[in-house]
C-alpha positions in Angstrom: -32.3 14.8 31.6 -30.0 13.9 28.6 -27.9 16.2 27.4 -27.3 16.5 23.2 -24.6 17.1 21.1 -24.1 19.3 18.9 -21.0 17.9 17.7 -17.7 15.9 17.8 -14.2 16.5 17.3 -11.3 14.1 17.7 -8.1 12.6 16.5 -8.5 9.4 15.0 -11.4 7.7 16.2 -13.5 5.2 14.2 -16.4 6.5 16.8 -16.7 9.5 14.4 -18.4 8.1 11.4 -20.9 5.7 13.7 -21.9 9.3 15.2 -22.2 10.9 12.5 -24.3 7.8 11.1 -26.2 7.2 14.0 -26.6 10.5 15.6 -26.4 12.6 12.6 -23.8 14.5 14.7 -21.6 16.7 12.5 -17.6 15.8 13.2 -14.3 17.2 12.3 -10.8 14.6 12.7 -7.8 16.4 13.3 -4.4 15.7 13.1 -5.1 12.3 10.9 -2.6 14.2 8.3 0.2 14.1 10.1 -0.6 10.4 11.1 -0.8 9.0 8.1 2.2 10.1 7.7 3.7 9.1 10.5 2.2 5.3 10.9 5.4 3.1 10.2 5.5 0.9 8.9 3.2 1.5 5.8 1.2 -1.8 6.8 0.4 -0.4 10.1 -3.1 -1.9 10.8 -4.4 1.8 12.0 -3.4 2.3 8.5 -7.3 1.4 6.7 -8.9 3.3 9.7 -7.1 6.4 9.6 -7.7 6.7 6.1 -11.1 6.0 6.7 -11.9 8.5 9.5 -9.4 11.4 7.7 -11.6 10.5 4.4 -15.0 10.9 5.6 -14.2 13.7 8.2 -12.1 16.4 5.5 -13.9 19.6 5.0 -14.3 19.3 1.1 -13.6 15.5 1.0 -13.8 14.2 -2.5 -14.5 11.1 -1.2 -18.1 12.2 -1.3 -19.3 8.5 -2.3 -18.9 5.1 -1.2 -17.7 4.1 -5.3 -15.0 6.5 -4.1 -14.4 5.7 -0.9 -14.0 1.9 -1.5 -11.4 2.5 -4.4 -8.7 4.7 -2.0 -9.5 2.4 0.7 -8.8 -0.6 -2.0 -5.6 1.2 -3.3 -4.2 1.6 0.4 -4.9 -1.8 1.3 -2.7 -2.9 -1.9 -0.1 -0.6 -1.0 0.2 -2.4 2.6 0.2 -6.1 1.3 0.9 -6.3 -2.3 1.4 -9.6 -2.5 -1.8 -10.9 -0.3 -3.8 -8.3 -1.7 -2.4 -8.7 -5.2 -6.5 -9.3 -6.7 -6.7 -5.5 -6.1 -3.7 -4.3 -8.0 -5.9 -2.9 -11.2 -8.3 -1.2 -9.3 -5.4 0.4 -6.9 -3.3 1.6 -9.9 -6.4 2.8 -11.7 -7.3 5.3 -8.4 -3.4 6.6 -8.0 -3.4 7.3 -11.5 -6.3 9.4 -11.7 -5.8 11.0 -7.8 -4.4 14.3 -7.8 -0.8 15.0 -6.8 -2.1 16.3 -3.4 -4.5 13.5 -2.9 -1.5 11.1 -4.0 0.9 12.9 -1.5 -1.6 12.7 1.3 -2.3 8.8 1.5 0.7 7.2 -0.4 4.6 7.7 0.2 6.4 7.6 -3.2 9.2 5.1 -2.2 5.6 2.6 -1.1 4.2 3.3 -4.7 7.2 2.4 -6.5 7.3 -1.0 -4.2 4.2 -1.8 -5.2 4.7 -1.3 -8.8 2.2 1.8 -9.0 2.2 4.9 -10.9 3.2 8.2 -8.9 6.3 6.3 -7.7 9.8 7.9 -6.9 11.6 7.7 -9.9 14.3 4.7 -10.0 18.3 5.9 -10.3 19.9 5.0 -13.5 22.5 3.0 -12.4 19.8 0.9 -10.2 17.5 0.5 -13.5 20.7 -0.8 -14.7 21.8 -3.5 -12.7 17.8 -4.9 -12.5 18.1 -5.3 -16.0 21.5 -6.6 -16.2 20.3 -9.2 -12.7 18.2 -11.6 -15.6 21.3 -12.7 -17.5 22.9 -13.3 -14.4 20.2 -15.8 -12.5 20.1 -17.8 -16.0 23.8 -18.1 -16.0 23.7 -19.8 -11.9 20.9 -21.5 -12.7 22.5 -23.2 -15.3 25.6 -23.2 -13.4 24.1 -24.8 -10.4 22.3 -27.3 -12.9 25.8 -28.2 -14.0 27.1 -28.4 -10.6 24.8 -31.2 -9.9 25.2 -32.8 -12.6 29.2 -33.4 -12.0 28.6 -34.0 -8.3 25.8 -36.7 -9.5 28.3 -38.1 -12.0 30.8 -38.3 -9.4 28.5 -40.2 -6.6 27.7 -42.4 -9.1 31.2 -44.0 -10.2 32.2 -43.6 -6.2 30.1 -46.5 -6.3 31.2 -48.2 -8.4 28.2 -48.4 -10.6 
């Protein structure tokens, strides 16, 4: 005889949303919170099932449908790899700015947001913002100083031998 039941509860476990799919189980995650938080680094590949399992498995969840759903999991997946995942950035910075603060907190650390260019970041220090915008100025001046250098060093090759 088979037993049935009448429901599941674990950590993080992508078995939960395949019962509750399959088996029309009810389940309750615990603990995912303090995961996600604690997943280092950021790019962590638990990273997009956590945030699945925690999303689907939150008493309350406002990740009620898959539009939803797909646009925190797309945001997340841009926070981890900007740059390969760059084709996502609109849709990730379109879900942050519209998430609440608590939503925001929950999935994204402020210092990863500001990486990534996203709004909700920690704010930059003045004197940082500063030398950013002073760093432009400066790369033209050695790339032109570098041109320069090889330019000389060329000019002085050339009459070595005696061209």
């Amino acid at each position: 005889m088979r037993g049935h039941a009448i429901g599941a509860v674990a950590g993080f476990s992508t078995a939960l949303p395949t019962l509750a799919a399959t088996l029309d189980v009810p389940t309750r995650a615990v603990g995912n919170d303090v995961l996600l938080h604690r997943l280092d680094p950021y790019e962590n590949s638990n990273r997009i099932p956590v945030t699945l399992v925690d999303a689907l498995n939150r008493p309350r969840s406002p990740y009620g449908t898959s539009a939803h759903l797909q646009q925190l999991l797309d945001a997340v997946a841009y926070c981890m790899q900007p740059v390969q995942m760059a084709h996502l950035r609109s849709r990730a910075a379109e879900f942050v700015a519209q998430a609440p603060e608590s939503e925001r907190r929950r999935y994204f650390d402020p210092a990863i947001l500001t990486s990534a260019g996203l709004p909700g970041g920690a704010p930059v220090p003045l004197g940082r913002a500063l030398l950013d915008l002073a760093a432009g100025p400066r790369r033209s001046r050695d790339l032109r100083d570098t041109y320069r250098a090889g330019v000389r060093r060329f000019g002085r090759a050339w009459r070595a031998f005696g061209a």
